[in-house]
Z-matrix of the N, CA and C atoms (Angstrom, degrees):
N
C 1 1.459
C 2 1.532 1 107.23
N 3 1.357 2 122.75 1 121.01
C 4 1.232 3 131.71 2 162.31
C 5 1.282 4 118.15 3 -69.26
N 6 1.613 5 123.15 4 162.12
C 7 1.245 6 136.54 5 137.57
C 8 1.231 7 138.10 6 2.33
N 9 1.718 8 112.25 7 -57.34
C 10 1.149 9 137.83 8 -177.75
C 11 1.307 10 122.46 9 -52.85
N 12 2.030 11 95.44 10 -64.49
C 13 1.327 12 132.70 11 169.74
C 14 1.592 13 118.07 12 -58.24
N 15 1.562 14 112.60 13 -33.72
C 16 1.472 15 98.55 14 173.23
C 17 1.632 16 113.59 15 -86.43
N 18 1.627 17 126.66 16 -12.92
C 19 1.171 18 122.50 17 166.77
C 20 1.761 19 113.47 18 -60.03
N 21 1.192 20 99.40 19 -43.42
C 22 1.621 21 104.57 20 -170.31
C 23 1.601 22 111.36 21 -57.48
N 24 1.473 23 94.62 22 -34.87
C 25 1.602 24 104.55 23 -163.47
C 26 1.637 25 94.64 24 -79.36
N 27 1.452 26 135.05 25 -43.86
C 28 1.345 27 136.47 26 170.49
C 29 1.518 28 101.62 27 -59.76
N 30 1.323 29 129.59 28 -29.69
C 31 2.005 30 111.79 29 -175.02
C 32 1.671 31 80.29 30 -94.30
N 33 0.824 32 154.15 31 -10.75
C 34 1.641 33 135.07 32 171.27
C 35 1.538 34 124.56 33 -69.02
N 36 1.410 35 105.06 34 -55.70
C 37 1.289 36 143.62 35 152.61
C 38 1.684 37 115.44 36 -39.95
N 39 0.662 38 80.97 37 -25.40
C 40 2.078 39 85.96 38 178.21
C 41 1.762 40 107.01 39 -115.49
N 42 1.397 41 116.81 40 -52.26
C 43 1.265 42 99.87 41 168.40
C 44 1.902 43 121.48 42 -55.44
N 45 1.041 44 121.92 43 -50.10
C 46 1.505 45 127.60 44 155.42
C 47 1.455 46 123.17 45 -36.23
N 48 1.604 47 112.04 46 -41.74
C 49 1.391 48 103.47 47 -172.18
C 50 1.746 49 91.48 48 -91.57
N 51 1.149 50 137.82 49 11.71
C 52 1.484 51 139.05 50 -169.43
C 53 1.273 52 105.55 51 -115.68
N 54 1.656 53 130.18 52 -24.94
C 55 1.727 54 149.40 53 179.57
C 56 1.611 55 92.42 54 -73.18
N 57 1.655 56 108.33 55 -58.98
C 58 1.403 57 112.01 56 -177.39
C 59 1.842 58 127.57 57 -49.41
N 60 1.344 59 88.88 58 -59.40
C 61 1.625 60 107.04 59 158.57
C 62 1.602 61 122.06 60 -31.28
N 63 1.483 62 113.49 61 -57.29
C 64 1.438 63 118.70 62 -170.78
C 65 1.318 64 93.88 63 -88.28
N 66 1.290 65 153.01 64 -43.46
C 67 1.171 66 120.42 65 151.87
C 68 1.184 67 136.73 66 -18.08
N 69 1.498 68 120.52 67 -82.31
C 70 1.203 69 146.83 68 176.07
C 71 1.743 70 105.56 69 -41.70
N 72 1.070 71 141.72 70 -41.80
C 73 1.160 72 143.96 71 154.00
C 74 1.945 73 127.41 72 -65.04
N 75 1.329 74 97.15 73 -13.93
C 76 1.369 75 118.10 74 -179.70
C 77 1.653 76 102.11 75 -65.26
N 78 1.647 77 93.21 76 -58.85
C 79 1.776 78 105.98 77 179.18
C 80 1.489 79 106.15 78 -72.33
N 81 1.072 80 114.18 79 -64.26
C 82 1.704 81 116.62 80 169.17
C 83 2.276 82 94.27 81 -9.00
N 84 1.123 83 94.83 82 -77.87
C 85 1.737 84 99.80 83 -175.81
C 86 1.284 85 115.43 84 -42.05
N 87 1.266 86 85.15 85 -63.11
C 88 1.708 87 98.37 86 177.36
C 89 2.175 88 126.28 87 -44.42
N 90 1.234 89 87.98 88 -35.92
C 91 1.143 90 108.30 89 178.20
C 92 2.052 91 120.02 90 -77.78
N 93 1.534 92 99.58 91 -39.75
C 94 1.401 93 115.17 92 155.74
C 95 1.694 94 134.51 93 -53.45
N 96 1.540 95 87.16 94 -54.87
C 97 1.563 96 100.64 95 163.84
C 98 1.926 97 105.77 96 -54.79
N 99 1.132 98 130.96 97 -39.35
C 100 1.409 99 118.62 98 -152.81
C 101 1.561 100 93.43 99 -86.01
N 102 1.640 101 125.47 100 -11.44
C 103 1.183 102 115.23 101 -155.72
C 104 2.166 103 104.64 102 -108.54
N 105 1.763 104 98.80 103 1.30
C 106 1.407 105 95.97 104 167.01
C 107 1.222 106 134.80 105 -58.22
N 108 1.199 107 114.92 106 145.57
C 109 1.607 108 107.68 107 177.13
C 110 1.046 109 125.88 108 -77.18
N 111 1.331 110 124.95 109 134.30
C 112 1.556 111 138.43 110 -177.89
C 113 1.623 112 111.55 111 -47.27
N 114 1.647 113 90.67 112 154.58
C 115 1.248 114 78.04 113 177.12
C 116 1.537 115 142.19 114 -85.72
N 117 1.015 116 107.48 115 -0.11
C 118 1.874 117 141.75 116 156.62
C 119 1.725 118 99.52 117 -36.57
N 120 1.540 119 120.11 118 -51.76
C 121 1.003 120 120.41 119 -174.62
C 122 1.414 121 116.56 120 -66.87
N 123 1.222 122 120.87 121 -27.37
C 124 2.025 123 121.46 122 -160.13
C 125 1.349 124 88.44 123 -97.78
N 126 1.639 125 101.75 124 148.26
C 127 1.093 126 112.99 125 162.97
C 128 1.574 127 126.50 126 -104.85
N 129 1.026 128 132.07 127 146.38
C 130 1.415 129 153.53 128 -164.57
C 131 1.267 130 101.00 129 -35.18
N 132 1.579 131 127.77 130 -39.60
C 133 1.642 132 119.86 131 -168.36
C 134 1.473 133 94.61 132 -84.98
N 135 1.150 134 131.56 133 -40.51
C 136 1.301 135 134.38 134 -155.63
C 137 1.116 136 145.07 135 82.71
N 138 1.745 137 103.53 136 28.08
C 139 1.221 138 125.79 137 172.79
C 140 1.294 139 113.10 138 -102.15
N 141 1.524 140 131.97 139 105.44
C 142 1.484 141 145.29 140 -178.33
C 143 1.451 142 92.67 141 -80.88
N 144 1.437 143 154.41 142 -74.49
C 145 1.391 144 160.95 143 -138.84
C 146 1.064 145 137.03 144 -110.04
N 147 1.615 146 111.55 145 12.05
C 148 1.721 147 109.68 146 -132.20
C 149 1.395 148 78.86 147 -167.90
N 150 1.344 149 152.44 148 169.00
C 151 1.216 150 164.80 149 154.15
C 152 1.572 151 105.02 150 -151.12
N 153 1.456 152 122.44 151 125.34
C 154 1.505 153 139.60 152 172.19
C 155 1.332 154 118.52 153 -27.33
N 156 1.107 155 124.93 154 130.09
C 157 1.460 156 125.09 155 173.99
C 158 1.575 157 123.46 156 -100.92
N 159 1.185 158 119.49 157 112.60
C 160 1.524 159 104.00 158 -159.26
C 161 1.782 160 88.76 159 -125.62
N 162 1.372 161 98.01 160 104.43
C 163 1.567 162 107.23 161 156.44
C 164 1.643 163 130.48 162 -36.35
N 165 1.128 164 81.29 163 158.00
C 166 2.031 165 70.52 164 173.94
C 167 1.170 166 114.39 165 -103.99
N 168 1.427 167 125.12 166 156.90
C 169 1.136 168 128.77 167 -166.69
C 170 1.434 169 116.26 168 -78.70
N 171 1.575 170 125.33 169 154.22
C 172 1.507 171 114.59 170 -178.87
C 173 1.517 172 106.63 171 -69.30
N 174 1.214 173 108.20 172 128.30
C 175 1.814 174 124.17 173 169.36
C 176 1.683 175 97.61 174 108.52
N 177 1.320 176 124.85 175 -8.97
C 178 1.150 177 121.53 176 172.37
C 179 1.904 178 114.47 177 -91.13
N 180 1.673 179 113.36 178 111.03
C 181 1.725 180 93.18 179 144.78
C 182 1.504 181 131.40 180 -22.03
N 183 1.642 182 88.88 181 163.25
C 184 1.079 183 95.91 182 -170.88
C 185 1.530 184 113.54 183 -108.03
N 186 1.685 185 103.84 184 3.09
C 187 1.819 186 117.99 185 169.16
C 188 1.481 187 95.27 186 -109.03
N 189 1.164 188 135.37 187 15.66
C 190 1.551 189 116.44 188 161.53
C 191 1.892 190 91.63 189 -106.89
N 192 1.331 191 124.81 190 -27.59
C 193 1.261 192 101.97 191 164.97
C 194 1.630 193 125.68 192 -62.08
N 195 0.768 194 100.41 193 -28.96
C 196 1.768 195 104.40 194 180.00
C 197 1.234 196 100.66 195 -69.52
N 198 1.284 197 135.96 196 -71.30
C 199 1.061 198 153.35 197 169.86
C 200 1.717 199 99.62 198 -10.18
N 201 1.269 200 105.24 199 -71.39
C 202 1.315 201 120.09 200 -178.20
C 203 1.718 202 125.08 201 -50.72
N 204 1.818 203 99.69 202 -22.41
C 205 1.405 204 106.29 203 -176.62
C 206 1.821 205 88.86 204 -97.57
N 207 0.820 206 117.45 205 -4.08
C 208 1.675 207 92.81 206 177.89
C 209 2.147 208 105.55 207 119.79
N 210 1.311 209 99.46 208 -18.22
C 211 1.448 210 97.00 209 -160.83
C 212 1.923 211 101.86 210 -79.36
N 213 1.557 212 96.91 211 144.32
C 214 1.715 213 111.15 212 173.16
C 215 1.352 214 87.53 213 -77.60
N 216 1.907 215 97.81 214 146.82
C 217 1.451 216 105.50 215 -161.37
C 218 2.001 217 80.92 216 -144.26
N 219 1.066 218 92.78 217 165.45
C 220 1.766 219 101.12 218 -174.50
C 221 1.338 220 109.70 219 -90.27
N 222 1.670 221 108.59 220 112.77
C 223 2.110 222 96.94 221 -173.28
C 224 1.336 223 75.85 222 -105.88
């Protein structure tokens, strides 16, 4: 085997192992896309992880702010 013949066989060998690849990543996507969450799940602001932080106002406590966001507080 010459020179020639082992270049050809390395540019064969790489285009093939590169056909395989984009396949294989084709479904990879394909497979991601099917696994998003509906849209039933998101909520309208578009915060999935994170919920708003809203300070309290000057002259306001800081248990009538809670209060105000919804949170059980210890009477």
């Amino acid at each position: 085997m010459n020179v020639v013949d082992l270049l050809v066989t390395i540019v064969v060998v790489t285009i093939l192992v590169t056909i395989v690849l984009a396949i294989v990543t084709y479904i990879a996507y394909k497979l991601r896309l099917a696994r998003e969450p509906s849209a039933v799940d998101q909520d309208g602001d578009g915060l999935r992880y994170f919920r708003r932080y809203a300070p309290a106002m000057p002259g306001e406590s800081l248990r009538a702010a809670e209060v105000g966001e919804g949170h059980a507080t210890k009477a």
